[in-house]
C-alpha positions as CSV (number, residue, x, y, z in Angstrom):
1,X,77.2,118.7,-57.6
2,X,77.7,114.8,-57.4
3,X,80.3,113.4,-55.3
4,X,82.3,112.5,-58.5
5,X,82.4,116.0,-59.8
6,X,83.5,117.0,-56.1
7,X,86.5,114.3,-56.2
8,X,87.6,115.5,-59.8
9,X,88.0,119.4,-58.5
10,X,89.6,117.8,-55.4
11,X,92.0,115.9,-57.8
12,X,92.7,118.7,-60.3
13,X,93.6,120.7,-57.6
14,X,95.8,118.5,-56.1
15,X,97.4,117.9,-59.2
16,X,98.2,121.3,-59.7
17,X,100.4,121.3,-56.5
18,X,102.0,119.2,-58.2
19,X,100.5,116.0,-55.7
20,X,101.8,112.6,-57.2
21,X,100.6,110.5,-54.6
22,X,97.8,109.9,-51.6
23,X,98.3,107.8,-48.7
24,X,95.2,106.4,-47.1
25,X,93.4,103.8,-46.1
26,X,89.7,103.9,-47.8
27,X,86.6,103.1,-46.1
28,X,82.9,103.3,-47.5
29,X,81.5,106.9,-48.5
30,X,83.2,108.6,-51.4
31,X,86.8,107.3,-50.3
32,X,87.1,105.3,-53.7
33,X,85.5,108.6,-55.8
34,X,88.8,110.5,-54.7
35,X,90.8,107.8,-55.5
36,X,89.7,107.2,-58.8
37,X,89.1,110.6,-59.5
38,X,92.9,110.7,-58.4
39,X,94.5,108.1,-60.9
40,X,92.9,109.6,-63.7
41,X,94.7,112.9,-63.2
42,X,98.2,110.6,-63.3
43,X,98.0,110.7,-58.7
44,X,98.8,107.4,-57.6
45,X,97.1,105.5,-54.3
46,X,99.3,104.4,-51.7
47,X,97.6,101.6,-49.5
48,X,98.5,101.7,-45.5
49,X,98.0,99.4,-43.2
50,X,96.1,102.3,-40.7
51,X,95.8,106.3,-40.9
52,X,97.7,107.2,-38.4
53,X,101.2,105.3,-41.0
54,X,98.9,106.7,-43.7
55,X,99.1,110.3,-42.4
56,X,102.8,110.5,-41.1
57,X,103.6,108.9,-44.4
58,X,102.1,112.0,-46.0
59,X,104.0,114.0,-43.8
60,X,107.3,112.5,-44.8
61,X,106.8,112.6,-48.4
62,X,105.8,116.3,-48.0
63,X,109.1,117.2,-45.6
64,X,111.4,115.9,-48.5
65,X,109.4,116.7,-51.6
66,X,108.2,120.7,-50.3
67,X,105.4,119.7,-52.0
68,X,101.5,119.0,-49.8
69,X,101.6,115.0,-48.3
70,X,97.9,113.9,-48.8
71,X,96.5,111.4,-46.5
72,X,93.0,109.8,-47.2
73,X,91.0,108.3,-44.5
74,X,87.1,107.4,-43.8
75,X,84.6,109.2,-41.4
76,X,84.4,108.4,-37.8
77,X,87.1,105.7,-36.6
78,X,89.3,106.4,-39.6
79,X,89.3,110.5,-38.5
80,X,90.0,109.4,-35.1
81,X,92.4,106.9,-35.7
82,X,95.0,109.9,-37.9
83,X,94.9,112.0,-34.8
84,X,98.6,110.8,-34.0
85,X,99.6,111.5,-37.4
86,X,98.4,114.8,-37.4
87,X,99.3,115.9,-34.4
88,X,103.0,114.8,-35.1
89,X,102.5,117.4,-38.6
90,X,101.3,120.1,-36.6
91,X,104.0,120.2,-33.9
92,X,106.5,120.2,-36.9
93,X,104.7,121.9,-39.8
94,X,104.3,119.5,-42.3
95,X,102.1,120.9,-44.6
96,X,99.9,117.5,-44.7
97,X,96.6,117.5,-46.2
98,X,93.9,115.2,-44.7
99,X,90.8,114.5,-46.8
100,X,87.9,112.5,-45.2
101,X,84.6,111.6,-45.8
102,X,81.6,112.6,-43.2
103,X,78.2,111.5,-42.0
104,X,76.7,114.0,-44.8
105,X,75.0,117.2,-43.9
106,X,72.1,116.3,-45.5
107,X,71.6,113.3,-43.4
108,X,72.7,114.6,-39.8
109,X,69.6,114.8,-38.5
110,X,68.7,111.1,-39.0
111,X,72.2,109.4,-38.6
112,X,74.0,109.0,-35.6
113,X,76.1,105.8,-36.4
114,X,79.9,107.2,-36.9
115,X,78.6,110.6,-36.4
116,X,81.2,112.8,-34.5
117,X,82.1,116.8,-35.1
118,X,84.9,115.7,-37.3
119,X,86.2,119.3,-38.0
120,X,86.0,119.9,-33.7
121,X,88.4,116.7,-33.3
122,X,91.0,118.3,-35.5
123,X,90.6,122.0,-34.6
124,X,93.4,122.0,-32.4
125,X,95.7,120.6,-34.1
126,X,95.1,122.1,-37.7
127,X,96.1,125.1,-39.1
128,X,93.0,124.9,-41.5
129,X,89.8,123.5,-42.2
130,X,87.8,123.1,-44.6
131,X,84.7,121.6,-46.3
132,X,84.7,120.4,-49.8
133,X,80.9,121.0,-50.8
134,X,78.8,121.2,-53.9
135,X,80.2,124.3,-54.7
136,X,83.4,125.9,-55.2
137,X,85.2,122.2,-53.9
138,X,88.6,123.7,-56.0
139,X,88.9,127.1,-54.7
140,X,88.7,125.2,-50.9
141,X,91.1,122.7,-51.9
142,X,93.5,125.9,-53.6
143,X,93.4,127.5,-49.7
144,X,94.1,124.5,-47.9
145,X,97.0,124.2,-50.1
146,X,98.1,128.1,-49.6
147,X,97.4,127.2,-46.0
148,X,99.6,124.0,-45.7
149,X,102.3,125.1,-47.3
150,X,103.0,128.8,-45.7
151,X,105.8,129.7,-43.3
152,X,103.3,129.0,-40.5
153,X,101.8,126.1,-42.5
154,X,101.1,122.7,-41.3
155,X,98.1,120.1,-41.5
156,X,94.3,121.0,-42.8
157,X,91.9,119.0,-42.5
158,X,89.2,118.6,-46.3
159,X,85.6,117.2,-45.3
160,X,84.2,115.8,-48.2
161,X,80.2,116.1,-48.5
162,X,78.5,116.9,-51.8
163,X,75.7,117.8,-49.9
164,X,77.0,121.1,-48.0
165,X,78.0,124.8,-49.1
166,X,81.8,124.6,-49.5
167,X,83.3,127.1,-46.9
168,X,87.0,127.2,-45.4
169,X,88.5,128.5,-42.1
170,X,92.3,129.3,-41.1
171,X,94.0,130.1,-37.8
172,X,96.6,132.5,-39.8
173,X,97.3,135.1,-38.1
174,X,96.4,138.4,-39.9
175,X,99.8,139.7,-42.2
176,X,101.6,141.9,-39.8
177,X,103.8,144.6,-41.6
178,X,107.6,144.4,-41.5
179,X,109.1,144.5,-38.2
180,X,109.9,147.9,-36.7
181,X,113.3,149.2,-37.9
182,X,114.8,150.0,-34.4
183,X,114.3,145.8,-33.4
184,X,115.9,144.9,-36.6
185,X,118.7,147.1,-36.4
186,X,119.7,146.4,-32.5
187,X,119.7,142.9,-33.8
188,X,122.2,143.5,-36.1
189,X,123.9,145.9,-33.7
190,X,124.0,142.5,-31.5
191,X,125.4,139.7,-33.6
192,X,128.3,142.2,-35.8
193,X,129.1,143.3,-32.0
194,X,129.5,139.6,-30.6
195,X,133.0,137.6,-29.5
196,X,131.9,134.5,-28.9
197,X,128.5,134.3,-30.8
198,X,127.0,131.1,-30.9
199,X,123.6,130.1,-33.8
200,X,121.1,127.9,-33.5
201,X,119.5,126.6,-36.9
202,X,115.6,125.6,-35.9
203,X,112.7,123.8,-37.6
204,X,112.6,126.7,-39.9
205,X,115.8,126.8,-41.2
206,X,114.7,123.8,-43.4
207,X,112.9,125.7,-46.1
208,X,116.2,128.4,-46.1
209,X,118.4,125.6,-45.7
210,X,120.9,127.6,-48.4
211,X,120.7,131.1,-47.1
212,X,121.5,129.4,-44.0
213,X,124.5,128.0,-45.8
214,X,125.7,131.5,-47.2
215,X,125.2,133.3,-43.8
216,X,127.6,130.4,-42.3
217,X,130.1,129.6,-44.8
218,X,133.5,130.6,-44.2
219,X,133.1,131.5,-40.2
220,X,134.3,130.2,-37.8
221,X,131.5,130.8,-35.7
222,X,130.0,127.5,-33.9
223,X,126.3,126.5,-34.8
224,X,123.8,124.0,-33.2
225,X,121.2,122.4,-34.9
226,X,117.4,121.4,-33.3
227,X,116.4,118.0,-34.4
228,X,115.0,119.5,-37.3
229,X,117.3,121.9,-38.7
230,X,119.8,118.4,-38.4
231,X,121.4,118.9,-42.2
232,X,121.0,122.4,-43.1
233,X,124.5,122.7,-41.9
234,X,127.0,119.7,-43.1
235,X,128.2,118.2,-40.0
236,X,131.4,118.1,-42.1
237,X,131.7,121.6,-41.9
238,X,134.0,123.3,-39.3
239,X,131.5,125.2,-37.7
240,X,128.8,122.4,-37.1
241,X,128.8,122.3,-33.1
242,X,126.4,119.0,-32.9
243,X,122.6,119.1,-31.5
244,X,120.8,121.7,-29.6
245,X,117.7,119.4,-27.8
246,X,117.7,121.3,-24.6
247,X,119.7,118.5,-22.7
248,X,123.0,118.7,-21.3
249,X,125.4,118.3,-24.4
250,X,125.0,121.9,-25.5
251,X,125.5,123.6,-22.2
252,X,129.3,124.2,-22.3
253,X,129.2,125.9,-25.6
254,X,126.5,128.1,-24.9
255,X,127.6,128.9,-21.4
256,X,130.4,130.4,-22.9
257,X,128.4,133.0,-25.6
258,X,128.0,135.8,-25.0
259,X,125.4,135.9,-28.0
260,X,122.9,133.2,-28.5
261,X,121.5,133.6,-31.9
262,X,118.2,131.5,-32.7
263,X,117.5,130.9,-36.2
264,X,114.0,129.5,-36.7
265,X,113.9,128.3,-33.4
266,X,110.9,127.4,-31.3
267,X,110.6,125.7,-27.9
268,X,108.5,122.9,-29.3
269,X,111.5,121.3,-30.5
270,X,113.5,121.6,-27.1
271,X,112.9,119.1,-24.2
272,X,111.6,120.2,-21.2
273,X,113.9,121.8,-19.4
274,X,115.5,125.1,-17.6
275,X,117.7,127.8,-19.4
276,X,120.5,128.2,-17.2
277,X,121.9,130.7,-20.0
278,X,123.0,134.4,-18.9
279,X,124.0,135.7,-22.7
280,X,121.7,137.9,-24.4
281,X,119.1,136.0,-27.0
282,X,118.3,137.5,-30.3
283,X,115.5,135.2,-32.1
284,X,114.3,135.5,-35.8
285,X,111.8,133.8,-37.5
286,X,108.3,133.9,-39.3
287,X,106.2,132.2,-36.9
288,X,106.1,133.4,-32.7
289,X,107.4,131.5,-30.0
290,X,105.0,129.3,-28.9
291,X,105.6,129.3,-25.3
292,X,107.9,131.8,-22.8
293,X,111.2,128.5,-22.9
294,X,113.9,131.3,-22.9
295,X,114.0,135.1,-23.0
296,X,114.7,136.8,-26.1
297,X,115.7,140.2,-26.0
298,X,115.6,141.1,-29.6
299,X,112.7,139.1,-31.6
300,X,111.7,139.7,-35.2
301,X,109.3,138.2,-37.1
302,X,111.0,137.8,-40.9
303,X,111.3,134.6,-43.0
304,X,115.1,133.3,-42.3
305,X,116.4,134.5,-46.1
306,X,114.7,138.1,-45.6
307,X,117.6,138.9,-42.9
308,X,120.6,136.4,-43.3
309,X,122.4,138.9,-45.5
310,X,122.0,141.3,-42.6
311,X,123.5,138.8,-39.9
312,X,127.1,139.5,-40.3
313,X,128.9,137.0,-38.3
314,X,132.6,137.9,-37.4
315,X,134.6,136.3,-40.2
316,X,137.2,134.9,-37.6
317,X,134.8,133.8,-34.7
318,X,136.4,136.6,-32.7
319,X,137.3,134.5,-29.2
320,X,136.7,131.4,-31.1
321,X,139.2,129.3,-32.2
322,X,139.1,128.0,-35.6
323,X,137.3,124.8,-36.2
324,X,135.9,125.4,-32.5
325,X,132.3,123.4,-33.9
326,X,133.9,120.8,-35.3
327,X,136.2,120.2,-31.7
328,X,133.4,120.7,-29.5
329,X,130.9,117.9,-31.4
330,X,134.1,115.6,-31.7
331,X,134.5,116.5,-27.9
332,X,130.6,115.4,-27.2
333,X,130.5,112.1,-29.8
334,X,133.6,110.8,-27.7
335,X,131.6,110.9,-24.6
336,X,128.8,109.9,-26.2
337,X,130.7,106.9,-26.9
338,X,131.1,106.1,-23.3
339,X,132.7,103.5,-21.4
340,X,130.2,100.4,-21.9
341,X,131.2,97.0,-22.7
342,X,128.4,95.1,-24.3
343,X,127.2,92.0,-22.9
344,X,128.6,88.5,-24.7
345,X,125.8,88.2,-27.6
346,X,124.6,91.5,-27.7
347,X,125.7,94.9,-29.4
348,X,126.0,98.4,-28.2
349,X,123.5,100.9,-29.7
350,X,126.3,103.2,-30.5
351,X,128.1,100.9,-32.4
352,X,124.7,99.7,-34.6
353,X,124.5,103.7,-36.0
354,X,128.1,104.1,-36.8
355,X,128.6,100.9,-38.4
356,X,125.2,101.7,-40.7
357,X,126.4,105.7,-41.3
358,X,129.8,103.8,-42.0
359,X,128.2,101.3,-44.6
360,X,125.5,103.1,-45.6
361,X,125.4,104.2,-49.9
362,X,126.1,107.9,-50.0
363,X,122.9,110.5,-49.5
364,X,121.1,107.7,-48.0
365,X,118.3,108.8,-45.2
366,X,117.6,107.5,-41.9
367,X,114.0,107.7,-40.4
368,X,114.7,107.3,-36.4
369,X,111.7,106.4,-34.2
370,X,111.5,107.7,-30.3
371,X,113.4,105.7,-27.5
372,X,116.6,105.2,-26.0
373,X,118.1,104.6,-29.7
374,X,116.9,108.0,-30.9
375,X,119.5,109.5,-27.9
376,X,122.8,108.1,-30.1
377,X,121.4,107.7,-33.6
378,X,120.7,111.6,-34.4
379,X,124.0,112.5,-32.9
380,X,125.9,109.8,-34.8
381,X,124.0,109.4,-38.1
382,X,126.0,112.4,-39.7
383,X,124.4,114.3,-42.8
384,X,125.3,116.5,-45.2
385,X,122.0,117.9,-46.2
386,X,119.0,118.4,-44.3
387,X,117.0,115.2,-46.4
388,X,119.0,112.9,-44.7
389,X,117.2,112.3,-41.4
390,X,113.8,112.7,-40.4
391,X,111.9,112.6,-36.8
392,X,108.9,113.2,-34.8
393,X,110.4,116.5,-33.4
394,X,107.6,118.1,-31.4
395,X,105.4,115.3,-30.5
396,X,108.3,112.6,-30.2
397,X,105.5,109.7,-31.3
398,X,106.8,106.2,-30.8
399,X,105.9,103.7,-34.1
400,X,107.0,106.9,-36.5
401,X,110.2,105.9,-38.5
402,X,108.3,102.7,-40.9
403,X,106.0,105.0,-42.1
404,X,108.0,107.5,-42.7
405,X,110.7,105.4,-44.2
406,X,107.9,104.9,-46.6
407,X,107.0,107.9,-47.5
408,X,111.1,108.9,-48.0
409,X,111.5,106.0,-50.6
410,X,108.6,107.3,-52.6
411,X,109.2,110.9,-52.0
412,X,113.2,110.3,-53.2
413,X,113.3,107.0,-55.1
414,X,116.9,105.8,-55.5
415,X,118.0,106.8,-52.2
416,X,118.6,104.0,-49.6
417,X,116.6,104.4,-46.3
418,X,117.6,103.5,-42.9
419,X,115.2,102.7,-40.6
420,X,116.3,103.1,-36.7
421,X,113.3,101.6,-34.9
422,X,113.2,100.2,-31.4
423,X,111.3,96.6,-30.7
424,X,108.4,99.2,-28.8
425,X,108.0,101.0,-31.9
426,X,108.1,98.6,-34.5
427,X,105.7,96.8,-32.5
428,X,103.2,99.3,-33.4
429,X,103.3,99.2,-37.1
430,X,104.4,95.8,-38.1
431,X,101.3,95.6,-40.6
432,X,103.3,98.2,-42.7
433,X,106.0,95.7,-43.3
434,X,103.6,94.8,-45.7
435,X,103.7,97.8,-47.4
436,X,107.3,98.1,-47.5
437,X,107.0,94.6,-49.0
438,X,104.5,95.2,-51.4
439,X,106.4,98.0,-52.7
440,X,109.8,96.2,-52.6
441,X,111.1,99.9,-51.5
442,X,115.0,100.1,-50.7
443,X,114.5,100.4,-46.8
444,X,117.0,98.6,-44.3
445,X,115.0,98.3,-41.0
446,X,117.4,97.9,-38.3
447,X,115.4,97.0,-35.0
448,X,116.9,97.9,-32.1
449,X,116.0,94.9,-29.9
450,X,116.5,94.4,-26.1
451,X,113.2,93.6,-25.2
452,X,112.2,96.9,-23.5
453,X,111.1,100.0,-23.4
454,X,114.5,101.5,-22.5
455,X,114.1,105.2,-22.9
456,X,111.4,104.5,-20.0
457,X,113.2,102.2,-18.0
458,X,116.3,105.1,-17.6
459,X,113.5,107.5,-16.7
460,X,112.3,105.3,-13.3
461,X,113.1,107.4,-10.6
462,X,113.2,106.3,-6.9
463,X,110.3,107.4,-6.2
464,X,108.4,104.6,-8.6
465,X,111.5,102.3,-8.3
466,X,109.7,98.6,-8.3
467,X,107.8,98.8,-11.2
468,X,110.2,98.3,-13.9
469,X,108.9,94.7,-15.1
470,X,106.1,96.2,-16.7
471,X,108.3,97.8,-19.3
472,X,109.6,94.7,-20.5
473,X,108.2,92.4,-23.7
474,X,108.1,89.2,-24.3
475,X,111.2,88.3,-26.8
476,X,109.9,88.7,-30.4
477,X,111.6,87.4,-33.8
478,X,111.1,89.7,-35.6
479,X,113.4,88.8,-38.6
480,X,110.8,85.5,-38.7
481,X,107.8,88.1,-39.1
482,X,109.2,90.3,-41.9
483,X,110.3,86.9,-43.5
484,X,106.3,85.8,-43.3
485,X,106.0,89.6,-45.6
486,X,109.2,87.3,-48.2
487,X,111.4,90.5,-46.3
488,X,114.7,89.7,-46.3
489,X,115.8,89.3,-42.6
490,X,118.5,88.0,-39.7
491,X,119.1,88.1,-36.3
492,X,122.7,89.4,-35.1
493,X,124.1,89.4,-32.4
494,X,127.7,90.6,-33.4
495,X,129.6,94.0,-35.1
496,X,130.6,91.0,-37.2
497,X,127.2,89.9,-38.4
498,X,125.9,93.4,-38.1
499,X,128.5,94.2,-40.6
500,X,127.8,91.8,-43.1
501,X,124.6,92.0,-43.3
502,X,124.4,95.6,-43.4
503,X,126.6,95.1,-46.6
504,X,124.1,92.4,-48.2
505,X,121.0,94.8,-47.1
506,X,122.5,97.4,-49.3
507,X,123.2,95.5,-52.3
508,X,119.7,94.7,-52.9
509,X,117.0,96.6,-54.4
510,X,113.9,96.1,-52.2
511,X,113.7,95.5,-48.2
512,X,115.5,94.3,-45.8
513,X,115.0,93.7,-41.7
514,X,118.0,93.3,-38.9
515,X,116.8,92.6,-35.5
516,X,120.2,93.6,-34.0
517,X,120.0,92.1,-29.9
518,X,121.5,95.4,-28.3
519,X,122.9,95.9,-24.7
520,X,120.5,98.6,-23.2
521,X,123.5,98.9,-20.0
522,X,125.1,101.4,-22.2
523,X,121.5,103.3,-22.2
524,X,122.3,104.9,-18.5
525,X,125.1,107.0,-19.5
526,X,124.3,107.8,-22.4
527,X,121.1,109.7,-20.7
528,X,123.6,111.3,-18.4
529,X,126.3,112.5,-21.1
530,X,123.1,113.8,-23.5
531,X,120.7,115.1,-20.6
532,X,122.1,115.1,-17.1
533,X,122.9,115.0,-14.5
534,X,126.6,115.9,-15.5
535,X,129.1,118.3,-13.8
536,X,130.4,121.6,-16.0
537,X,133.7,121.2,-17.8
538,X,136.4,124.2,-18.4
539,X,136.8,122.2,-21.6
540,X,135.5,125.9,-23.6
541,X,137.8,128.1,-21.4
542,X,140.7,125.5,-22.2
543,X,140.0,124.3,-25.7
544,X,137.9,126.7,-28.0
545,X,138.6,130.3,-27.0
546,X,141.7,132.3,-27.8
């Protein structure tokens, strides 16, 4: 089979799960065969400006549409330059597909140049591989997709090479049967029997986002939410209890459970840190902990919806008091506020997210990038539905939120996206401005700009104290450089200006970039109020329980 018959099954196959678009950046090969093979099944091309954007703007577009993100890229430095991108879809599950051309089989054993053991490279950090061949190219692309897209899912990795046997290989585990009986019913023994219960919604409450909902609604029971699971549970909603990042800000609430009830949880999503928590755990999910984070005492393996009916949560909260969530997150975005005044022409980060979540349309999404920003915009960007945010979760990759901001406007059109980006991390993807250009898509880019990297600069401890001028840039306009992409653009240095402009950015249909000048002093509490060090409070003992 040529490689045009090869790109049509790829195509037809994509088509039928239901793929509408590919993100990529071609190179030589049959690159160009997939993506005309593509258009002609109605699949539209989306040009990046490197695969690494290309493949986390798959991922996006696949975390908001439940259907595969597609990411096309060229053999050798293309493969090795989407390693970022995958790795940030397999630490979160996105089911991404990520189709590549090869030094053909046929011609191995006279071509070295941009020869490397392609499928090797992304072994660890696939769920899948596969090899789309002369023969049965469909059928391979059909089990990547099955693969992708399970409760264990995440990225698989097509080679494309007319010249070899199509064959396909999957880490999935084996299908266990259903959990014993006894471990499913001390579980429920455990949460109908709890005072002062307390949930955690995880990665995998996305995809059970409403029997999440059900099992919630109408409690009074508090309930965390990972980085991921952000959304499932309207932060409106009495119960919602704030962020669950394995900092600092949780560790009141959950010191006072005497249930901890993980729902789709897995320490991936959780910094690196101790669990100072004496409360039996109860954890359910379809996929196993990765790593031995906290100690469960009652873990079953069932998709979230095959046991929410089951988890009866006392009506009243028991101990709790009513609205005990909503007091304890007001309690943490109060400190979170903190005590900062900014600097004469400069901005506090804290104010740049709630004057955005204050402007902003309704439904609209933010795409947040890592760094010191990322510590108050997921607490203070508040959602109502899980599609309004997005992250790197599990690999926390810098130069994230443009890319993905991309993907969201395609993925969602008509919804207005919020890009939260530091000047680090916009640094690494200004060529994408382009895109977001060439596309006039509706995305505000509001660069957080103090010349650093600040996250990193809060980290220094004594022990490398000195050092801290090589985390500093040079200062950068970077409203002149999206205006060179005919972006919209100011500088602010004012809640005034920030204001305004926010309101113009909004009222127009394509692009639009703020370089907001922040004051990173507030940065150094903000660390301590989210991570530590901070000193217990009684404010559970006093506040929230009967």
């Amino acid at each position: 089979m040529d490689a045009a018959a090869v790109a049509r099954e790829l195509a037809d196959e994509l088509a039928r799960a239901k793929v509408d678009r590919i993100f990529g950046m071609p190179g030589g090969g049959a690159n160009l065969e997939v993506v005309k093979a593509a258009r002609d099944v109605g699949i539209d091309f989306v040009l990046a400006h490197s695969e690494t954007a290309a493949t986390l703007m798959a991922a996006a577009f696949a975390d908001l549409r439940g259907t595969p993100g597609v990411a096309l890229v060229t053999r050798g430095p293309g493969v090795a330059s989407a390693l970022n991108g995958v790795a940030n879809a397999f630490l979160d599950r996105q089911p991404v597909l990520l189709v590549a051309d090869a030094v053909l089989e046929a011609d191995r054993g006279r071509i070295a140049h941009q020869l490397l053991d392609q499928r090797r490279l992304l072994e660890p950090i696939t769920v899948a591989r596969g090899v789309l061949g002369g023969t049965w190219a469909g059928l391979t692309v059909r089990a990547a997709v099955v693969a992708a897209t399970a409760e264990a899912g995440g990225p698989v990795y097509l080679e494309f090479d007319p010249t070899a046997e199509s064959r396909f290989e999957s880490d999935a585990d084996e299908p266990e049967g259903p959990p014993p009986e006894a471990d499913v019913a001390k579980f429920v023994e455990l949460v109908a029997g709890a005072r002062r219960a307390v949930v955690v919604l995880g990665a995998e409450a996305r995809r059970h986002a409403d029997a999440m909902r059900s099992m919630l609604r109408n409690v009074d029971v508090p309930a965390l939410m990972t980085y991921r699971a952000k959304g499932v549970l309207p932060d409106s909603w009495p119960n919602a209890a704030g962020l669950m990042t394995g900092g600092v800000s949780e560790r009141d609430l959950l010191a006072a459970a005497d249930l901890i009830v993980l729902a789709g949880v897995d320490s991936t999503e959780l910094i690196p840190g101790s669990w100072p928590f004496d409360a039996p755990v109860v954890r359910w999910a379809a996929v196993p902990e990765p790593a031995a984070y906290y100690r469960c005492d009652v873990d079953v393996r069932l998709p979230l919806n095959q046991l929410a009916s089951r988890c009866v949560l006392t009506a009243t909260g028991g101990d709790w008091v009513a609205e005990a969530g909503r007091r304890y997150a007001e309690r943490e975005d109060e400190l979170l506020a903190g005590r900062a005044v900014p600097e004469a022409g400069a901005v506090l980060p804290q104010d740049v997210v709630r004057r955005a979540r204050a402007l902003a349309p309704a439904r609209a999404i933010a795409t947040v990038d890592a760094g010191a920003h990322m510590l108050v915009a997921m607490p203070l960007w508040k959602t109502e539905s899980e599609d309004e945010v997005l992250i790197s979760s599990g690999l926390a990759t810098m130069g994230y939120a443009l890319p993905a901001a991309v993907g969201a406007a395609l993925a969602l059109p008509g919804r207005r996206i919020l890009t939260f980006v530091g000047d680090g991390g916009i640094g690494m993807g200004l060529g994408d401005l382009e895109t977001v250009a060439r596309l006039r898509a509706p995305i505000t880019v509001v660069v957080f700009d103090d010349a650093q990297l600040s996250l990193i600069r809060v980290k220094v401890s004594p022990g490398v104290a000195g050092v801290e001028d090589v985390l500093g840039f040079a200062g950068t306009d970077f409203a002149a450089i999206a205006r060179a992409f005919d972006i919209p653009a100011e500088t602010l240095w004012t809640i005034e200006s920030l204001d305004r402009e926010l309101a113009a950015s909004f009222e127009r249909s394509g692009p639009t970039l703020l370089d907001v000048r922040v004051d990173p002093s507030a940065y150094p509490e903000v660390m301590a109020t989210l991570r530590g060090p901070r000193a217990p409070s009684d404010f559970v003992a006093r506040s929230l329980l009967r």
